[in-house]
Every structure is written in structure tokens, then in C-alpha cells.
C-alpha beads as a LAMMPS data file, in Angstrom:
LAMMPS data file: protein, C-alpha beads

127 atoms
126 bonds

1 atom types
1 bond types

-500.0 500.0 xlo xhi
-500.0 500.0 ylo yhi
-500.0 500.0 zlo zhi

Masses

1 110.0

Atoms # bond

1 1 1 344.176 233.810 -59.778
2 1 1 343.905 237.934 -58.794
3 1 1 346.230 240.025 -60.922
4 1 1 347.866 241.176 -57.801
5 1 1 348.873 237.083 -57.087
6 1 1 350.498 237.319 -60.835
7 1 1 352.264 240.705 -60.370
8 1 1 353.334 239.645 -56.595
9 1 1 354.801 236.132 -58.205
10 1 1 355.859 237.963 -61.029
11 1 1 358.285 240.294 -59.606
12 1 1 359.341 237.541 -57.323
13 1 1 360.841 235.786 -60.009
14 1 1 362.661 239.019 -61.171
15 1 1 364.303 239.431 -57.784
16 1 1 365.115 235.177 -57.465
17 1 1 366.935 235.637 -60.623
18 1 1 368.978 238.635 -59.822
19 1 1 369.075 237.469 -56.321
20 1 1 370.452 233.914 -57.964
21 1 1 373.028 235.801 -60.486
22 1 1 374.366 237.693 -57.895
23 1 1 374.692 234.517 -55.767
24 1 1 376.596 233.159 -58.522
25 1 1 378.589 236.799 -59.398
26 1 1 379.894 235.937 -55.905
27 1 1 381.198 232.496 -55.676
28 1 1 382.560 232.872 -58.783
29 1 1 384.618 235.981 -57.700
30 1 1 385.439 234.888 -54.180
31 1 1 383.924 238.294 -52.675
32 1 1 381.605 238.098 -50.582
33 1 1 381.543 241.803 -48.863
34 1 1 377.882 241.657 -50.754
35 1 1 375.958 239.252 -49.168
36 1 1 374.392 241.615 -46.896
37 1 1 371.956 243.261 -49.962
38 1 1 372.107 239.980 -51.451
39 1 1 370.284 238.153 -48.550
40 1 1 368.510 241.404 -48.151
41 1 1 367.192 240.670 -51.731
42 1 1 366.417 236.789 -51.529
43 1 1 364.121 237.567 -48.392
44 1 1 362.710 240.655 -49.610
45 1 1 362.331 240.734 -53.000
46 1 1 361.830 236.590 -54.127
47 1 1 360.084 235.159 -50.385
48 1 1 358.285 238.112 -49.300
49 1 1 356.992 238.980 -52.624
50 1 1 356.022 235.363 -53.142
51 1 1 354.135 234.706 -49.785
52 1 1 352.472 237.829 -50.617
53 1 1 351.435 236.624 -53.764
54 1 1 349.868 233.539 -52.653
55 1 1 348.140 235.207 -49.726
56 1 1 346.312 237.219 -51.787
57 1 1 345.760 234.095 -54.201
58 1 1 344.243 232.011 -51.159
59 1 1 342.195 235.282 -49.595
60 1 1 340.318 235.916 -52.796
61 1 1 337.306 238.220 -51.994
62 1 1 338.662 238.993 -48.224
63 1 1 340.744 241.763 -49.004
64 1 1 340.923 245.505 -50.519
65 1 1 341.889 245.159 -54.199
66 1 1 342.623 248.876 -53.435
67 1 1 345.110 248.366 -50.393
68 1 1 346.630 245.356 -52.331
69 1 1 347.977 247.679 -55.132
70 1 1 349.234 250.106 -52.683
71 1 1 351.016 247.498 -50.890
72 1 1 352.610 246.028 -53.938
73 1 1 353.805 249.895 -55.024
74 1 1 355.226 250.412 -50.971
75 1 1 357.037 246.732 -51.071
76 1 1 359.072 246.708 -54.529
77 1 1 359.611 250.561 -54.181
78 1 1 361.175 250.168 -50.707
79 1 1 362.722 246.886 -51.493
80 1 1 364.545 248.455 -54.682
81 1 1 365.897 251.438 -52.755
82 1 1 367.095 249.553 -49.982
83 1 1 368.867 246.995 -51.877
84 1 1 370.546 248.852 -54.033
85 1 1 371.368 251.738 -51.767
86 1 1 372.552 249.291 -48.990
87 1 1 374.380 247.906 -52.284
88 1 1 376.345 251.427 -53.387
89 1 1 376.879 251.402 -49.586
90 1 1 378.664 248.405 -49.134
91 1 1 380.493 248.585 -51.919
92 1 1 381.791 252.486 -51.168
93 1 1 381.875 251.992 -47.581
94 1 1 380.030 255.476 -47.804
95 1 1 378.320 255.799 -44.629
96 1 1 376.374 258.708 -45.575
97 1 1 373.952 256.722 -47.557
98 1 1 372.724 255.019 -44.465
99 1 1 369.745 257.523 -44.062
100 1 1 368.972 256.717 -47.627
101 1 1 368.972 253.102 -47.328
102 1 1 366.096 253.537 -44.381
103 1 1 364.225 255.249 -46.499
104 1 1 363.572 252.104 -48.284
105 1 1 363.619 250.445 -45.079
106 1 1 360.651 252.372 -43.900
107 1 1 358.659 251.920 -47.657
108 1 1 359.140 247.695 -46.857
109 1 1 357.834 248.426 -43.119
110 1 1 354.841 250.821 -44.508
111 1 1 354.102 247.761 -46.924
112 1 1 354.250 245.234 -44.493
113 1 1 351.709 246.904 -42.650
114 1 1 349.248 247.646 -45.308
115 1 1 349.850 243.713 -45.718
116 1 1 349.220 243.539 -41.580
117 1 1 346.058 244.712 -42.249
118 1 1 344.885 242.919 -45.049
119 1 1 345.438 239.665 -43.331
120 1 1 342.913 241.144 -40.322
121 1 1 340.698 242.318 -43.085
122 1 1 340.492 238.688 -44.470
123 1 1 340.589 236.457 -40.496
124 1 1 337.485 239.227 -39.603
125 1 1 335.997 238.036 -42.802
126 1 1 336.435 234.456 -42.463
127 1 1 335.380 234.947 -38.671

Bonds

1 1 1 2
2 1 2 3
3 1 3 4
4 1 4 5
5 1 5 6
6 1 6 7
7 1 7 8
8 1 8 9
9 1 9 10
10 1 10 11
11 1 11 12
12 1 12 13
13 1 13 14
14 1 14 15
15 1 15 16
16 1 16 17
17 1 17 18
18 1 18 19
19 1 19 20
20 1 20 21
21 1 21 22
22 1 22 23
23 1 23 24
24 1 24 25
25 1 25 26
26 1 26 27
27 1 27 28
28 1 28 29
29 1 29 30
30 1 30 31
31 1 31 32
32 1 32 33
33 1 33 34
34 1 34 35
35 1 35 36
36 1 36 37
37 1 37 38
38 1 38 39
39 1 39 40
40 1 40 41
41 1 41 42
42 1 42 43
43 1 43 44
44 1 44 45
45 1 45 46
46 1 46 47
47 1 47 48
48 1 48 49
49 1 49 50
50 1 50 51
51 1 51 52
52 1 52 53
53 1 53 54
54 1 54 55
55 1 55 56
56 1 56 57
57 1 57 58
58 1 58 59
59 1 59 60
60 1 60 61
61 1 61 62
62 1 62 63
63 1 63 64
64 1 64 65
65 1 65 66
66 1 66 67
67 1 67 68
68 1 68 69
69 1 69 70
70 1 70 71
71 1 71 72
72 1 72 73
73 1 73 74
74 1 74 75
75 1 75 76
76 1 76 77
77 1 77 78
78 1 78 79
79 1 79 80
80 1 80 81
81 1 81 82
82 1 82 83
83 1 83 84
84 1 84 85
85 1 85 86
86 1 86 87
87 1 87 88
88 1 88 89
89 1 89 90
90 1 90 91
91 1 91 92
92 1 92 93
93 1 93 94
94 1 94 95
95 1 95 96
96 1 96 97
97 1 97 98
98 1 98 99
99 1 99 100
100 1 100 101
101 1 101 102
102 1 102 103
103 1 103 104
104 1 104 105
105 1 105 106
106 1 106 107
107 1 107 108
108 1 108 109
109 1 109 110
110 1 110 111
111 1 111 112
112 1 112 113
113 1 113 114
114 1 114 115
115 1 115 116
116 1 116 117
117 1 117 118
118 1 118 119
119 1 119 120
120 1 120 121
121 1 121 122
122 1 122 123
123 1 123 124
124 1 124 125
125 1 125 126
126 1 126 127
């Protein structure tokens, strides 16, 4: 398996378990005025992460090693900003921070499209 699959599944994990403790941090307490960054996390961080992991697991030599590594870098950077930004800001009801939190936003979107591309990269080499 590429070290990008590992790292990619790796991380995943990370965020499932925080993602799950949280989960748990909130049942437990009855307040749920986080589930916004929590869901934010579960999709992000432990799906995303995974599905990018196995992508690059099933497209072997059909992508840029290069652009992988970049997107990994643009996805958990953006994802960590945004969730714990959009955390801070739901639990401060600080509007302010909004700007902040798309900061992130715009890291995940950046990532997503170096990802875009690296599933073209890989159908145009299969083609």
C-alpha cells in the first residue's frame, strides 16, 4: 500500500476517535450545541480522509505522488482549523471567528480539488 494510503487511513483513525469521544462527551452531558463541528469532523476528518486513502490505495501508479502530499497537507490543515474554529465558535457564540473558520473551509475546498484532479489524472490514465 502507498505511504500516502497509510498516512490518509492513519489520520482517519485520529479524527474517528476524537470524532467518537466527542460523540460520547455529548450524550453523556446532554449538550448537544456541538454537533455542528462534531459532524463537521466525522465527515471530514474520519470519511473523507478514509476514501482518500483508499483511492490512492486502488490508483497506484495513476497519480502524482507529488500532488498527493500536497493534498494530504491542504485537507488535515483546513479540516483542523475549521473544526476547531467552528468549535471556539459555537461554544462562544463569537461571530467574529466566522471569517476564520472559512479559512479552513477554503484549505478543505483547495484539497478537494487537488483530489479533483488526481482522480482525472488516474480515469485519463486508465482511458
Amino acid at each position: 500500500m502507498p505511504r500516502i494510503s497509510i498516512w490518509f487511513f492513519s489520520v482517519a483513525v485520529i479524527y474517528s476517535l476524537i470524532g467518537m469521544g466527542w460523540g460520547e462527551h455529548m450524550a453523556m452531558s446532554g449538550d448537544h450545541s456541538m454537533y455542528p463541528a462534531h459532524a463537521h469532523l466525522n465527515l471530514l476528518g474520519w470519511v473523507s480522509m478514509a476514501i482518500f486513502g483508499t483511492f490512492y490505495a486502488l490508483a497506484r501508479d495513476s497519480y502524482s505522488p507529488r500532488l498527493a502530499w500536497i493534498q494530504f497537507a491542504l485537507s488535515n490543515l483546513g479540516t483542523i482549523i475549521m473544526i476547531t474554529l467552528l468549535a471556539r465558535m459555537l461554544a462562544t457564540n463569537d461571530e467574529s471567528l466566522g471569517p476564520l473558520v472559512g479559512i479552513g473551509d477554503i484549505l478543505t475546498i483547495l484539497g478537494q480539488i487537488v483530489f479533483g484532479w488526481q482522480v482525472v489524472r488516474a480515469a485519463r490514465a486508465q482511458a
